[in-house]
Kinemage of the C-alpha trace (Angstrom):
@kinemage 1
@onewidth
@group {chain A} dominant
@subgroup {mainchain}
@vectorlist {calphas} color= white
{ca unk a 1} P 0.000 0.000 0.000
{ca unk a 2} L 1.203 3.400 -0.797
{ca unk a 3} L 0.696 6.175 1.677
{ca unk a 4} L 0.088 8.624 -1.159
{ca unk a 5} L -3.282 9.022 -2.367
{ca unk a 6} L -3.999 9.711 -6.069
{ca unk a 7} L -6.490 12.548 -6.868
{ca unk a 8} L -10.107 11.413 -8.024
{ca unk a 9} L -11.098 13.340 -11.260
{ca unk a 10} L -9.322 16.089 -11.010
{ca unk a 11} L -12.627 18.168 -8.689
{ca unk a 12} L -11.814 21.750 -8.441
{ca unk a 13} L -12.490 23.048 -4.894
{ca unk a 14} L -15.416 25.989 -3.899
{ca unk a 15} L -14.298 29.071 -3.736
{ca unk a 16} L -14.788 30.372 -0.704
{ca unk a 17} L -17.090 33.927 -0.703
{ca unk a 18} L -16.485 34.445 2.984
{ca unk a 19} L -14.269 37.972 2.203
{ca unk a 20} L -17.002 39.083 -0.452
{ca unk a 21} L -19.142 40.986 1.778
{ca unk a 22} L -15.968 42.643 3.270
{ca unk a 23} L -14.486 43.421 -0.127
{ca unk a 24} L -17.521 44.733 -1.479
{ca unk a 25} L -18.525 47.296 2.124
{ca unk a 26} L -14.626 48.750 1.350
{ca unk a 27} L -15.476 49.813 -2.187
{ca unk a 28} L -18.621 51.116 -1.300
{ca unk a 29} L -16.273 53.106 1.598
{ca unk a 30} L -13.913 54.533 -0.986
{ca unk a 31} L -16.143 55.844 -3.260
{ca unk a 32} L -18.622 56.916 -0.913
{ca unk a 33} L -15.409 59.232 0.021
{ca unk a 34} L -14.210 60.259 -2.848
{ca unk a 35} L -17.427 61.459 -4.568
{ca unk a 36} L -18.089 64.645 -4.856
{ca unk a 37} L -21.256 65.972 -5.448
{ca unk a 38} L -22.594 68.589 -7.686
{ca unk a 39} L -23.242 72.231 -6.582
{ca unk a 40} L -25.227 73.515 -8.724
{ca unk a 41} L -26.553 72.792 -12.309
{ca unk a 42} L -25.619 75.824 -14.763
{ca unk a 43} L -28.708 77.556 -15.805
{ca unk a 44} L -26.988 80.558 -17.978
{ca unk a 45} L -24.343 79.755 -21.222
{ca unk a 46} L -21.136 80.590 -20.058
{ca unk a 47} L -18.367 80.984 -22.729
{ca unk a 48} L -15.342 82.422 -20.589
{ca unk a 49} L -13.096 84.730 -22.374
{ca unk a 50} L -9.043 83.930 -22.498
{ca unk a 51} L -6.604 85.405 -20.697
{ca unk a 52} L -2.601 85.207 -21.215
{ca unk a 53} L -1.820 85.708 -17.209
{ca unk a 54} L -3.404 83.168 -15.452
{ca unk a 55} L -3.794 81.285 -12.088
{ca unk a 56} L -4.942 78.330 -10.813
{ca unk a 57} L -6.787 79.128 -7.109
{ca unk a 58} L -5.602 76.726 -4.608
{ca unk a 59} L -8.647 75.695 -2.077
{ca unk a 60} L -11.380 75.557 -3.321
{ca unk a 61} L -13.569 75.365 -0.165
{ca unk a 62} L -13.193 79.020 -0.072
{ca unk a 63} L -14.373 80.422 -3.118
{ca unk a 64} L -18.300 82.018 -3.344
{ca unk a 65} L -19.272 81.483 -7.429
{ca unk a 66} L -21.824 83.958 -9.124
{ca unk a 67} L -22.271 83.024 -12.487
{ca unk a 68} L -23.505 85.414 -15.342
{ca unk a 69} L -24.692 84.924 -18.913
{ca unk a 70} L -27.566 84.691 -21.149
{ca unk a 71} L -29.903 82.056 -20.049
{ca unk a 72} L -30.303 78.896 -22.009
{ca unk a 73} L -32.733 77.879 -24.458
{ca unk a 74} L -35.128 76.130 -21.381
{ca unk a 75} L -34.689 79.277 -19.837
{ca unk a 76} L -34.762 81.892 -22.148
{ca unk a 77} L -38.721 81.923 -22.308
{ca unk a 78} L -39.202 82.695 -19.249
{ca unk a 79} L -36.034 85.219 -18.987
{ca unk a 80} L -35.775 86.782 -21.666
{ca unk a 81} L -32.375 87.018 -23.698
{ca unk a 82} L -30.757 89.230 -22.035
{ca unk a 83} L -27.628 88.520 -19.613
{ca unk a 84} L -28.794 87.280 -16.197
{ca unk a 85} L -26.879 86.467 -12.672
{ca unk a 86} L -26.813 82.921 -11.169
{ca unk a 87} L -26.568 82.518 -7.710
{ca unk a 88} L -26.771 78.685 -6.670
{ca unk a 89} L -29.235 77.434 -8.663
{ca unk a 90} L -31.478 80.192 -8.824
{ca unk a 91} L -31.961 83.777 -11.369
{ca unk a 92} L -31.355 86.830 -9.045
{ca unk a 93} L -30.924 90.350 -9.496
{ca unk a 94} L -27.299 92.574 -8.852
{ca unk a 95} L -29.265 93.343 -5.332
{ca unk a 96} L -29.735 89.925 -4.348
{ca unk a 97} L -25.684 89.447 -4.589
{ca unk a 98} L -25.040 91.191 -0.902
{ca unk a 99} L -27.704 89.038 0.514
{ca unk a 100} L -25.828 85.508 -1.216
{ca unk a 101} L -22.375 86.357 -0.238
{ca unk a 102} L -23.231 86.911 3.519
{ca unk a 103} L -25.428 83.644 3.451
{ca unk a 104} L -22.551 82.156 1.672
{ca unk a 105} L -19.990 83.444 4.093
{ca unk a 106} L -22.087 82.587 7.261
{ca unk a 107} L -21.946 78.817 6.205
{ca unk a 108} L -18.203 78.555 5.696
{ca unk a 109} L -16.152 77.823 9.600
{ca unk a 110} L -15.031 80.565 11.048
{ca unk a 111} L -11.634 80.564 9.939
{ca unk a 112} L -11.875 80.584 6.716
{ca unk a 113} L -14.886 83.830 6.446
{ca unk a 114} L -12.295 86.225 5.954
{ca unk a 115} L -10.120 84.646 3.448
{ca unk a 116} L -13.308 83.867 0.874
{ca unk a 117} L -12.420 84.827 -2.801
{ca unk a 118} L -15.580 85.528 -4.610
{ca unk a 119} L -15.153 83.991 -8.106
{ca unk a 120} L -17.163 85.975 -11.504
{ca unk a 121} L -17.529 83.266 -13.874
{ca unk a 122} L -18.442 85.319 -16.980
{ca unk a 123} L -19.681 85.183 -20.444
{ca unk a 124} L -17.615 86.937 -22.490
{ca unk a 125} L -20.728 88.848 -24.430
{ca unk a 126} L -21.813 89.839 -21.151
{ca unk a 127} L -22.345 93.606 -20.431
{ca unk a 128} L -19.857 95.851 -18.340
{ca unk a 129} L -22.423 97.389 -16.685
{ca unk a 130} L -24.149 94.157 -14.806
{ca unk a 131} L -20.160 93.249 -13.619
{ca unk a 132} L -20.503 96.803 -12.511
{ca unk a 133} L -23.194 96.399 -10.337
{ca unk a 134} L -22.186 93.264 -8.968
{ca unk a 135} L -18.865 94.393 -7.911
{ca unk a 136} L -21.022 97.307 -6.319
{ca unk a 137} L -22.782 95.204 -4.188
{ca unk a 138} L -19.605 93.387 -3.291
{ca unk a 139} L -17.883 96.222 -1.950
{ca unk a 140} L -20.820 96.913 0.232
{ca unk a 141} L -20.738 93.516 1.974
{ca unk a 142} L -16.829 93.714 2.201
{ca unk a 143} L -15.821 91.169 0.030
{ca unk a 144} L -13.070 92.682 -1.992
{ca unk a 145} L -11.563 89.303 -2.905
{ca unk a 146} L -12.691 88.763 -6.415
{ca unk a 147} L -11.240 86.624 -9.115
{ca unk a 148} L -12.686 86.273 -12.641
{ca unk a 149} L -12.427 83.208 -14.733
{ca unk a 150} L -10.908 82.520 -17.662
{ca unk a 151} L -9.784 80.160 -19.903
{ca unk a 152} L -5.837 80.187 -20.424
{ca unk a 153} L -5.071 81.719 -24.313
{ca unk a 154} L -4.420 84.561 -26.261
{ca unk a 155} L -6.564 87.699 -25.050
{ca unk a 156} L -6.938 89.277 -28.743
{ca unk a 157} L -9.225 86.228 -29.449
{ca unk a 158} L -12.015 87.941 -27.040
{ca unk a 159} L -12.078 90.809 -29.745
{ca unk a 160} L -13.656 88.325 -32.405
């Protein structure tokens, strides 16, 4: 007799499923932290003009967006043609813009209130006179931080 047993068929053996569940709750973990969700929905078009000096802001868990452009084609209807401000995800007037950044600003911790940067994300058909205003209203709530947008490229091409 030999002490060494010879294998029957060939059987595969079960994989065992006992780490699945484990596997499975850790991707669910990861992505549940690394998800980032979605502000607001853009409600105005929004072609930024170019610039040839640009920078990239650093945090941006302290910048307040106002958006402004013509409103787009579900929108337009309703709001005319004309260039309109976006403040979340809601039309509002160059009054209203006071009001948003001190809402805005009481959310954020108290550390960071007075290092906000108020960011103008622009269409480049957009009239003077509406940026105007809105930088009006942001001197009166103090926040003299402001940064426009732009795309990086050669300035001359917002002439065309």
């Amino acid at each position: 007799m030999s002490k060494f047993a010879k294998k029957k068929d060939g059987e595969i053996p079960a994989v065992s499923t006992a780490s699945l569940p484990d596997i499975v709750f850790m991707l669910l973990f990861f992505f549940m932290t690394v998800t980032v969700m979605k502000d607001s929905s853009l409600k105005v078009e929004n072609v930024l003009p170019n610039a040839s000096e640009v920078k990239k802001l650093e945090k941006k868990d302290r910048v307040i967006y106002i958006y402004v452009g013509k409103p787009t084609r579900e929108y337009e209807k309703t709001f005319g043609t004309e260039p309109k401000i976006q403040l979340n995800d809601k039309f509002a007037s160059a009054s209203e813009v006071g009001d948003y950044i001190l809402m805005e600003r009481a959310k954020k911790p108290q550390e960071l209130q007075n290092v906000l940067t108020t960011s103008l994300k622009v269409d480049k058909n957009a009239s003077m006179g509406l940026i105007s205003d809105i930088k009006q209203e942001l001197r009166k709530v103090n926040a003299l931080k402001v940064n426009y947008t732009t795309y990086e490229g050669d300035a001359f091409n917002n002439l065309q």
